[in-house]
Structure formats: structure tokens, C-alpha cells
Backbone as XML, in Angstrom:
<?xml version="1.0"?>
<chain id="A" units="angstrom">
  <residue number="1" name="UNK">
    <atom name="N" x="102.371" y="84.375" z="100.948"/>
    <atom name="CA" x="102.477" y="85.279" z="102.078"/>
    <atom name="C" x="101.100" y="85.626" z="102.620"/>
  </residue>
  <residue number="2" name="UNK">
    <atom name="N" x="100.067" y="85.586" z="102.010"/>
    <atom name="CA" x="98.985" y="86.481" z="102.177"/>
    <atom name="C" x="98.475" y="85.142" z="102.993"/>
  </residue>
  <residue number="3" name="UNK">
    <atom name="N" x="98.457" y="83.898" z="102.397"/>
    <atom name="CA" x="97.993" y="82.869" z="103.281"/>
    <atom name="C" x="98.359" y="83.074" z="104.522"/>
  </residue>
  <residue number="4" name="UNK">
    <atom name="N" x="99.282" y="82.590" z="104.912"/>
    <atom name="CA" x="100.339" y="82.777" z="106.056"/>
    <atom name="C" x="99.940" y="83.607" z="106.781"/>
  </residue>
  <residue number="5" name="UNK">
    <atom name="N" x="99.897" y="84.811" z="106.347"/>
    <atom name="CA" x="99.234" y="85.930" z="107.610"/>
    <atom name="C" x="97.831" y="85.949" z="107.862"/>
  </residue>
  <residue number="6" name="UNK">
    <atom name="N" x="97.230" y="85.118" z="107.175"/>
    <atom name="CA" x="95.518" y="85.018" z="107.257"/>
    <atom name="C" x="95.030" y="86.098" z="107.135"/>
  </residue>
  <residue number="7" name="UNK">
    <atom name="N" x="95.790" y="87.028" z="106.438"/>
    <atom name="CA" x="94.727" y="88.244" z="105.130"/>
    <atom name="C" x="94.395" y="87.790" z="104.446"/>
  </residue>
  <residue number="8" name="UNK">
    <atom name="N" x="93.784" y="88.477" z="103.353"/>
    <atom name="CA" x="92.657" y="88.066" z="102.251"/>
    <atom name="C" x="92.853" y="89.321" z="101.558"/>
  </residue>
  <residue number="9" name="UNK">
    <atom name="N" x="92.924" y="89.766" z="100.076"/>
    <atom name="CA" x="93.390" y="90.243" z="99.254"/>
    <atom name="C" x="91.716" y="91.266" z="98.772"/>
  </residue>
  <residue number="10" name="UNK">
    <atom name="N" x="90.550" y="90.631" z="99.487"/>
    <atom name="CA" x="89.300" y="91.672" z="99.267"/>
    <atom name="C" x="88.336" y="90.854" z="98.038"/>
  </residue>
  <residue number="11" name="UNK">
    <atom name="N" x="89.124" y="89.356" z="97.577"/>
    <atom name="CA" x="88.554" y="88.812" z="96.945"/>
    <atom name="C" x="86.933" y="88.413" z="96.774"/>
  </residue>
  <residue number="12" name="UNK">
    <atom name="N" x="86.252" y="88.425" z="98.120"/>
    <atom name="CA" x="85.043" y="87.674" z="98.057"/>
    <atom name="C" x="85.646" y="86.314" z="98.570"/>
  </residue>
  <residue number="13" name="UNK">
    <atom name="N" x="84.106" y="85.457" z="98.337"/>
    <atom name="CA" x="83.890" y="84.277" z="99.442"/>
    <atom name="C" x="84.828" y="83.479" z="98.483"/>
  </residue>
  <residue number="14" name="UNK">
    <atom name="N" x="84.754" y="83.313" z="97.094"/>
    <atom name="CA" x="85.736" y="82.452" z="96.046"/>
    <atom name="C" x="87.206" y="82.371" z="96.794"/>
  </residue>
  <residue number="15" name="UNK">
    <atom name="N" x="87.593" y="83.495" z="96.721"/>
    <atom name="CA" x="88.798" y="83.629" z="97.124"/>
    <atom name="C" x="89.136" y="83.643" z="98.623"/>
  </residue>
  <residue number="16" name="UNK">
    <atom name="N" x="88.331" y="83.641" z="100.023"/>
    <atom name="CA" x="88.343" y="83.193" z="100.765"/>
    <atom name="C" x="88.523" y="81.475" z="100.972"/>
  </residue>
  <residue number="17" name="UNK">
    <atom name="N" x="87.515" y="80.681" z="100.252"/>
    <atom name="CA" x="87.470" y="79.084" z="100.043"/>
    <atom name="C" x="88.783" y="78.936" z="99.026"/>
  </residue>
  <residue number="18" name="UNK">
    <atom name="N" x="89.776" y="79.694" z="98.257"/>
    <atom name="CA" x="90.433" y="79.442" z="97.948"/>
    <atom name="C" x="91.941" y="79.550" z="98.869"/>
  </residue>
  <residue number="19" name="UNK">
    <atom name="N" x="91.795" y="80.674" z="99.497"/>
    <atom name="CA" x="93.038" y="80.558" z="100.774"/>
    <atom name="C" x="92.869" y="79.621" z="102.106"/>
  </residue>
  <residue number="20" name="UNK">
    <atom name="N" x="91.496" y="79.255" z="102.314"/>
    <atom name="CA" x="91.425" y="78.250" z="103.604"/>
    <atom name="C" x="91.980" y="76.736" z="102.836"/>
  </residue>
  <residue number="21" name="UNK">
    <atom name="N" x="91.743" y="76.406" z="101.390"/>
    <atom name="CA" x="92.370" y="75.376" z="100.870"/>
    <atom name="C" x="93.843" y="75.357" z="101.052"/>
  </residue>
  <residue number="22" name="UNK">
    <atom name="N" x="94.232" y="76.308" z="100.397"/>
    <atom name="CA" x="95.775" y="76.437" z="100.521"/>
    <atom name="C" x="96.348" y="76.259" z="101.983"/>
  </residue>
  <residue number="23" name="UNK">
    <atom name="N" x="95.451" y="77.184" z="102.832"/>
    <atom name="CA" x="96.119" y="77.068" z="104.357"/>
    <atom name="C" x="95.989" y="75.558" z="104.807"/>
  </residue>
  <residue number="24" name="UNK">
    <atom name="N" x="94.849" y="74.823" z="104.299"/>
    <atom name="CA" x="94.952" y="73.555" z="104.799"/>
    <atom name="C" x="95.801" y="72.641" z="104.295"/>
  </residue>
  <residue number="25" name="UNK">
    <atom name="N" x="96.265" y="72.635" z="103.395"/>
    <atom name="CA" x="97.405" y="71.590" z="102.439"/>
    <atom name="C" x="99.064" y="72.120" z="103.319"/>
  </residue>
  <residue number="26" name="UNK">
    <atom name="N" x="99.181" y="73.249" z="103.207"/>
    <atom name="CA" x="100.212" y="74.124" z="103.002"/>
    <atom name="C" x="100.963" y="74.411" z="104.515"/>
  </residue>
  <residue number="27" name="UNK">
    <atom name="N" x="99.760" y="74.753" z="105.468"/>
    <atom name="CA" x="99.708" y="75.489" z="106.690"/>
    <atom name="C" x="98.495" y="74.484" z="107.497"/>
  </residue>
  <residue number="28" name="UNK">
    <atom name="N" x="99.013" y="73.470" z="108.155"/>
    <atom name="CA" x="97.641" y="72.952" z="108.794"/>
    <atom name="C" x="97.974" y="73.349" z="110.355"/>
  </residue>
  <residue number="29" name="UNK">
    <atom name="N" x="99.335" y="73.760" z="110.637"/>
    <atom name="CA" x="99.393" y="73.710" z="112.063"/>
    <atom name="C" x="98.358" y="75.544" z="112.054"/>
  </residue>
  <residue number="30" name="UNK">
    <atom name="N" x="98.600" y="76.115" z="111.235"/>
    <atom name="CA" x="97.918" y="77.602" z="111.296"/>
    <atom name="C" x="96.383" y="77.675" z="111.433"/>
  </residue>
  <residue number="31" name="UNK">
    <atom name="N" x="96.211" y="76.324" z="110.716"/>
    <atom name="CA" x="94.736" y="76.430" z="110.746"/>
    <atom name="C" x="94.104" y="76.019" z="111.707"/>
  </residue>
  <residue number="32" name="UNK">
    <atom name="N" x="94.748" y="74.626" z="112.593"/>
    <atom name="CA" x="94.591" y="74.233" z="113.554"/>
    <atom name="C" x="94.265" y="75.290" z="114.744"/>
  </residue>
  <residue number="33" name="UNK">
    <atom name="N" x="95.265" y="76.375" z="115.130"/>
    <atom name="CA" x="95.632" y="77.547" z="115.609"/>
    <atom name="C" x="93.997" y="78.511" z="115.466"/>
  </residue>
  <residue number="34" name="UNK">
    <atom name="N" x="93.723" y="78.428" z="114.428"/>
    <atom name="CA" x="92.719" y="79.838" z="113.699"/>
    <atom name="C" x="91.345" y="79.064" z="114.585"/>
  </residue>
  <residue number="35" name="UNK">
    <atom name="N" x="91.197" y="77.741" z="114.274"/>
    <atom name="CA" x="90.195" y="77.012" z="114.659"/>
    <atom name="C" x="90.198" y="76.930" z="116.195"/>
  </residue>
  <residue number="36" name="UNK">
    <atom name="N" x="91.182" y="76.836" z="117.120"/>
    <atom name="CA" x="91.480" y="76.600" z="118.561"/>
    <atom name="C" x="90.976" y="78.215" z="119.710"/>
  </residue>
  <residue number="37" name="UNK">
    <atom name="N" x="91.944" y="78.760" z="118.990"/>
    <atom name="CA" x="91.989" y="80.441" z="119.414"/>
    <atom name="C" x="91.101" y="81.117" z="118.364"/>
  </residue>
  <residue number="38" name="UNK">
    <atom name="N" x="90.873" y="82.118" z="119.039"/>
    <atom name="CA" x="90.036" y="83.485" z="118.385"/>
    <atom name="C" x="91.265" y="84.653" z="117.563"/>
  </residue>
  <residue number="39" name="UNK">
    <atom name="N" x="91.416" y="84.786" z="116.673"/>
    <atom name="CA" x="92.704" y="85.569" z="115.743"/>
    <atom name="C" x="91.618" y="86.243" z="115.119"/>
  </residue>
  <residue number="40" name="UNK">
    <atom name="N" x="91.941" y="88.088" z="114.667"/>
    <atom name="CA" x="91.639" y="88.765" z="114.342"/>
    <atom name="C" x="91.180" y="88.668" z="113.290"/>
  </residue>
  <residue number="41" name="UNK">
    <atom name="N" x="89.855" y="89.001" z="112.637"/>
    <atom name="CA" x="89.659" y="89.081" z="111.208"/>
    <atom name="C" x="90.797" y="89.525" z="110.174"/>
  </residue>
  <residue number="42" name="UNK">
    <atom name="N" x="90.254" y="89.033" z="109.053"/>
    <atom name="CA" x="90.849" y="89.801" z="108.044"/>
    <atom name="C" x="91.428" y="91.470" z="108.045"/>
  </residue>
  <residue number="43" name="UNK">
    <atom name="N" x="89.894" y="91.799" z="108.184"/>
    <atom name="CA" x="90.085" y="93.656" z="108.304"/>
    <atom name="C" x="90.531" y="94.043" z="109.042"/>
  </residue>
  <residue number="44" name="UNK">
    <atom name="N" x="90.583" y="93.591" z="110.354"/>
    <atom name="CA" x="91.586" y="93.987" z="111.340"/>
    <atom name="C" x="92.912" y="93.773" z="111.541"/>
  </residue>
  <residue number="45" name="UNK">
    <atom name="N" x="93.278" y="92.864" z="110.789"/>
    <atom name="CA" x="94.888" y="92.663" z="110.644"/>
    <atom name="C" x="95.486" y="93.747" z="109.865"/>
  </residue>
  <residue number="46" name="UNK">
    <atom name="N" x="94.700" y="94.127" z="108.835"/>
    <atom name="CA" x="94.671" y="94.752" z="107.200"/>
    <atom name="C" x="95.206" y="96.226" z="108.256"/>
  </residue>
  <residue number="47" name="UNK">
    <atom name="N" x="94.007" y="96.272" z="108.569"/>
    <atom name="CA" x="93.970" y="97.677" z="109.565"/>
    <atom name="C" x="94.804" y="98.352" z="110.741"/>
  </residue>
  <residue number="48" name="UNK">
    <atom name="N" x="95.574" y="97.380" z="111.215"/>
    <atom name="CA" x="97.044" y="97.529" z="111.813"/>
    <atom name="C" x="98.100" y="97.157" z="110.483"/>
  </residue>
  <residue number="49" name="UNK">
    <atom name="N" x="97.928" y="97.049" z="109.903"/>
    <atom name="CA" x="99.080" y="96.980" z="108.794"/>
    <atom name="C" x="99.763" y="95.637" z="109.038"/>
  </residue>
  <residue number="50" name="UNK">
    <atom name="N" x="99.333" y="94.619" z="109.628"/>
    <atom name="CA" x="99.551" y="93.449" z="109.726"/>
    <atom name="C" x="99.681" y="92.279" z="108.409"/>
  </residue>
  <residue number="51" name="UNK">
    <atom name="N" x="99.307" y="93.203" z="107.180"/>
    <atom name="CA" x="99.048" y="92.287" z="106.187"/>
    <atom name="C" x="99.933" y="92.605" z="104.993"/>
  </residue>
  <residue number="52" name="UNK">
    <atom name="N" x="100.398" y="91.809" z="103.800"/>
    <atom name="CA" x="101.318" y="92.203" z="102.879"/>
    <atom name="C" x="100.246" y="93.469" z="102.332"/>
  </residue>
  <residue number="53" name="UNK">
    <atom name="N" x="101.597" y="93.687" z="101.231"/>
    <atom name="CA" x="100.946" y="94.850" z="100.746"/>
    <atom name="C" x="100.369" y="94.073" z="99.167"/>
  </residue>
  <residue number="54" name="UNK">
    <atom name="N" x="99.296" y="94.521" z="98.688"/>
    <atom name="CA" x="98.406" y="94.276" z="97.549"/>
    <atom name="C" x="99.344" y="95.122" z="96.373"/>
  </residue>
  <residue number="55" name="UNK">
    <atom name="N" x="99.448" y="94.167" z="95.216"/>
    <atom name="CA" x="99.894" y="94.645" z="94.098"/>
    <atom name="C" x="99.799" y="96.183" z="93.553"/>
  </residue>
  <residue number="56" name="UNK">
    <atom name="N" x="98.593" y="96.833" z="93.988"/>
    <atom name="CA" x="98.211" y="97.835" z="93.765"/>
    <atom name="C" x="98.478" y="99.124" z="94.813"/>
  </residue>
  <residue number="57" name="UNK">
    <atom name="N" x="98.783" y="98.460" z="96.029"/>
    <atom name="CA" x="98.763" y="99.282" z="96.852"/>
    <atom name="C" x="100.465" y="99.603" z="97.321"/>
  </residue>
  <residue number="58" name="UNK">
    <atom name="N" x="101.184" y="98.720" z="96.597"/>
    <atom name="CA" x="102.903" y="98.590" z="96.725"/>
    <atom name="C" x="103.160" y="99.617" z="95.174"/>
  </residue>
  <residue number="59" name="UNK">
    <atom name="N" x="102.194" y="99.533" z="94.500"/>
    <atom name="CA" x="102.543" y="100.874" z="92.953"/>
    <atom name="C" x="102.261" y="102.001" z="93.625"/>
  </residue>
  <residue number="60" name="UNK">
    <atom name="N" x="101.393" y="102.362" z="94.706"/>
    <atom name="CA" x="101.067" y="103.929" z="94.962"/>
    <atom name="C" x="102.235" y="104.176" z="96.126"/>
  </residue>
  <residue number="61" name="UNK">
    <atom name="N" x="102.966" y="103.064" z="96.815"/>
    <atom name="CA" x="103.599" y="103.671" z="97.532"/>
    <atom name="C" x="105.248" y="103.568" z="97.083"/>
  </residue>
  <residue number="62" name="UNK">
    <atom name="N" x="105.842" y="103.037" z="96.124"/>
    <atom name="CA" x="106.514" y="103.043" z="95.102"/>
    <atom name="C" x="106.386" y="104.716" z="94.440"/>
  </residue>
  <residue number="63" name="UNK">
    <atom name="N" x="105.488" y="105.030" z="93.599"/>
    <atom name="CA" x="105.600" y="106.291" z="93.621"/>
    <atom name="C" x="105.285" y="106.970" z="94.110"/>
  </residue>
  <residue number="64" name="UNK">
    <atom name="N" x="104.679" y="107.196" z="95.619"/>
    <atom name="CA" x="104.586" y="108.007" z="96.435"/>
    <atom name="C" x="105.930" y="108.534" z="96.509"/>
  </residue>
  <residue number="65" name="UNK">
    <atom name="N" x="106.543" y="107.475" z="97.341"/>
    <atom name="CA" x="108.188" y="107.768" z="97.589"/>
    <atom name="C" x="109.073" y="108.279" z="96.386"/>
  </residue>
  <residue number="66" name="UNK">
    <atom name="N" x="108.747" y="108.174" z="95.158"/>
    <atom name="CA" x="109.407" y="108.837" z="93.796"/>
    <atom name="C" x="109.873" y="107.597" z="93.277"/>
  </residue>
  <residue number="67" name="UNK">
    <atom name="N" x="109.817" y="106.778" z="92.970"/>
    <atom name="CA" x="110.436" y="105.509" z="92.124"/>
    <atom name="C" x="110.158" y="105.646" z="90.917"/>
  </residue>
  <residue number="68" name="UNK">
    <atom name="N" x="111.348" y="106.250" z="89.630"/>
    <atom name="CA" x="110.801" y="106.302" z="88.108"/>
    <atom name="C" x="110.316" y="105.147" z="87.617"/>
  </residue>
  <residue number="69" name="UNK">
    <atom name="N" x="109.919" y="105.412" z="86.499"/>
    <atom name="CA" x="109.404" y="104.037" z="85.631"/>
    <atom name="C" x="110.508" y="103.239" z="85.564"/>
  </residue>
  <residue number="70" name="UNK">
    <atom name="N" x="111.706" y="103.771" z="85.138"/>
    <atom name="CA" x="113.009" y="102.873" z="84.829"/>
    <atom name="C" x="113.449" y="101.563" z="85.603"/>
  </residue>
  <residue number="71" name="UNK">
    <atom name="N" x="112.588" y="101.996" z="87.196"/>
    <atom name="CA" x="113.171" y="101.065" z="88.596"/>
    <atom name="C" x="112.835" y="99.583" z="87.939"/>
  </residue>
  <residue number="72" name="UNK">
    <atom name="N" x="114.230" y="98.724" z="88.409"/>
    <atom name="CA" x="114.120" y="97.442" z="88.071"/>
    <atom name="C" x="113.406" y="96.792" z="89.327"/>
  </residue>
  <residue number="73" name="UNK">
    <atom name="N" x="112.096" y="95.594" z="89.410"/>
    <atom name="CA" x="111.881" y="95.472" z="90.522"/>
    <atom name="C" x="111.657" y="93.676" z="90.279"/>
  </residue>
  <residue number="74" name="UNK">
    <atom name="N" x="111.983" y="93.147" z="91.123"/>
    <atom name="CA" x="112.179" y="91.437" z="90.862"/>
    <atom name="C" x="111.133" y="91.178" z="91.935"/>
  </residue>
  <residue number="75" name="UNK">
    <atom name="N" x="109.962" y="90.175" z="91.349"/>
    <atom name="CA" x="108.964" y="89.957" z="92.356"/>
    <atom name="C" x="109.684" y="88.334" z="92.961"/>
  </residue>
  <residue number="76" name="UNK">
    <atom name="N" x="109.125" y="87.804" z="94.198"/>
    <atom name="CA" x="109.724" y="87.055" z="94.997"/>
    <atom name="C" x="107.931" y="85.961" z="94.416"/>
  </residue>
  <residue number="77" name="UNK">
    <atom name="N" x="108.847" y="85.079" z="94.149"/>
    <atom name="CA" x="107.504" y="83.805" z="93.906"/>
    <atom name="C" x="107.306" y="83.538" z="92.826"/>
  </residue>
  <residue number="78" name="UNK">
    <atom name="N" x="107.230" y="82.084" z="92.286"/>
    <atom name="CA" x="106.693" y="82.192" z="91.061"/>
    <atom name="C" x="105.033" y="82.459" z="90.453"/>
  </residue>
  <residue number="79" name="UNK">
    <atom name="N" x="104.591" y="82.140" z="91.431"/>
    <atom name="CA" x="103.122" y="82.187" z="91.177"/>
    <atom name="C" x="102.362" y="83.549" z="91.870"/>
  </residue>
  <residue number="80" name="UNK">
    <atom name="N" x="101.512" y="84.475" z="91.187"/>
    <atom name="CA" x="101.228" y="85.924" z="91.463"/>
    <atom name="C" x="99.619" y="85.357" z="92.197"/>
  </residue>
  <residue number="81" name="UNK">
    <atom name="N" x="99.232" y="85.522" z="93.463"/>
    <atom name="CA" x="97.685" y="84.966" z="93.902"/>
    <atom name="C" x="96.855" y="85.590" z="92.973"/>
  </residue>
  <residue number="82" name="UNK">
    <atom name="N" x="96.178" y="85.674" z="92.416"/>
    <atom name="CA" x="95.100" y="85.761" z="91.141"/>
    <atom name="C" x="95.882" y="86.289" z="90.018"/>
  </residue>
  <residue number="83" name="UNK">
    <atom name="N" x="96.513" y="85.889" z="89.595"/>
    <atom name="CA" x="97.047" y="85.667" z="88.248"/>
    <atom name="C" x="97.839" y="87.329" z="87.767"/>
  </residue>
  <residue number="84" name="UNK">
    <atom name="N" x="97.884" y="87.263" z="86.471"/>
    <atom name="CA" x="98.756" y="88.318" z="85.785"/>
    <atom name="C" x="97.826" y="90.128" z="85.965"/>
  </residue>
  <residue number="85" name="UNK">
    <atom name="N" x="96.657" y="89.512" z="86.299"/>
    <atom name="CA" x="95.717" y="90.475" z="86.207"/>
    <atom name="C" x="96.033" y="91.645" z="87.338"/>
  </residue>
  <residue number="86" name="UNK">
    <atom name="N" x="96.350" y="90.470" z="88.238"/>
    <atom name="CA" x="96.826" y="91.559" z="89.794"/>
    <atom name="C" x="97.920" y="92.595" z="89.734"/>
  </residue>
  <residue number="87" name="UNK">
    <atom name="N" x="99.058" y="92.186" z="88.674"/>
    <atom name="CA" x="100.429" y="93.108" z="88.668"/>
    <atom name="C" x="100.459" y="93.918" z="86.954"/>
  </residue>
  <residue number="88" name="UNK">
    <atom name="N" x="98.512" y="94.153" z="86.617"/>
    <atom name="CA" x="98.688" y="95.460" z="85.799"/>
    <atom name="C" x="99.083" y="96.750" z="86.171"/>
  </residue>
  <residue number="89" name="UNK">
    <atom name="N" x="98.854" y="96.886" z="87.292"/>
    <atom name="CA" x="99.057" y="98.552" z="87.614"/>
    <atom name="C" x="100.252" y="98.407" z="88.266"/>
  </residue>
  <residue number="90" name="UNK">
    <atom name="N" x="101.366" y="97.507" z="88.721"/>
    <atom name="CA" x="102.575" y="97.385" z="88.889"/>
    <atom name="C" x="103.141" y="97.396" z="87.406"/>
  </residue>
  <residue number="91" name="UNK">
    <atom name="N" x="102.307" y="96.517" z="86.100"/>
    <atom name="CA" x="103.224" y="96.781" z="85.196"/>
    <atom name="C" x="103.579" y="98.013" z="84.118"/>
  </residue>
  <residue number="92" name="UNK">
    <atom name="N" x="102.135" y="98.793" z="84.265"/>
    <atom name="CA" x="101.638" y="99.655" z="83.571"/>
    <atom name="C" x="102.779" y="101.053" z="84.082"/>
  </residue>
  <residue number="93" name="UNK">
    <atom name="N" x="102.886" y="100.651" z="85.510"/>
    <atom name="CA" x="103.535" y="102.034" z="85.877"/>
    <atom name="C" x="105.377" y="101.462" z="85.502"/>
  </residue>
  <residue number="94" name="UNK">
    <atom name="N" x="105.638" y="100.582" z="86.477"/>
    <atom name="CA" x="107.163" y="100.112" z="86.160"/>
    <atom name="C" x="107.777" y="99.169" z="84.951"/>
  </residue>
  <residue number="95" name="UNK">
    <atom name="N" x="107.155" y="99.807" z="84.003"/>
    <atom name="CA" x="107.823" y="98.273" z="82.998"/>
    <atom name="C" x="108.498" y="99.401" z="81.721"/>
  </residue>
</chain>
């Protein structure tokens, strides 16, 4: 998802050269697009709320709204973009 919308998760340049890979295998008509036209940075997409929500930032609004620990929550994907590390504070609070 995060590809797709051409956010960036706050990784650094690693993880930038790691989503323009993906967009190019995955998404070439998008990239084609990014390269042709002028499309908003990162931060500015982020900044209209244009962008998924970050592992960390879907736990504060989860319990913002009151969601107990008990809530069962099924993530969509098999693969988490930087690994198990990203859904500690999703697991720490809901597991």
C-alpha cells in the first residue's frame, strides 16, 4: 500500500531505494507517471492524510477511540514493510 501511494514510512534514503525498486517491478505504469508529471512529495501527501496509516500511528488511534487489549485485529498482507519490528507497539498493546 505504502508503495502505491508513493509515501514513505520516514525510513531514510535505504528505504526510499527500497520502495522506488518495488514501484519499478510492481508499479511501472506509476513510476512512469511520477517521472512524466510533478506529484507531491512524500510529506505532503503524509500531510493531507493521503497516506496509509504507520503501524504505530494505527495503535494510538485504536486506543484513542477505546479499543481494549482483547480486540481481535487481522492484518491484510503477508509481508509487514520492515519486518516484525514495525508491529511491536501494535503487538505490545493488542495481543
Amino acid at each position: 500500500m505504502v508503495a502505491h501511494s508513493l509515501c514513505d514510512f520516514g525510513g531514510g534514503e535505504e528505504e526510499k531505494k527500497e520502495l522506488q525498486a518495488y514501484r519499478e517491478i510492481h508499479f511501472p505504469g506509476l513510476v512512469e507517471l511520477n517521472n512524466s508529471t510533478k506529484v507531491p512529495q512524500p510529506e505532503r501527501l503524509k500531510a493531507e492524510g493521503l497516506c496509509p496509516l504507520m503501524p504505530e500511528e494505527t495503535v494510538l488511534m485504536l486506543a484513542g477511540l477505546g479499543f481494549k487489549r482483547e480486540t481481535r485485529m487481522y492484518l491484510a498482507g503477508a509481508h509487514i514493510y520492515g519486518g516484525k519490528s514495525r508491529l511491536d507497539a501494535l503487538t505490545t498493546l493488542f495481543s
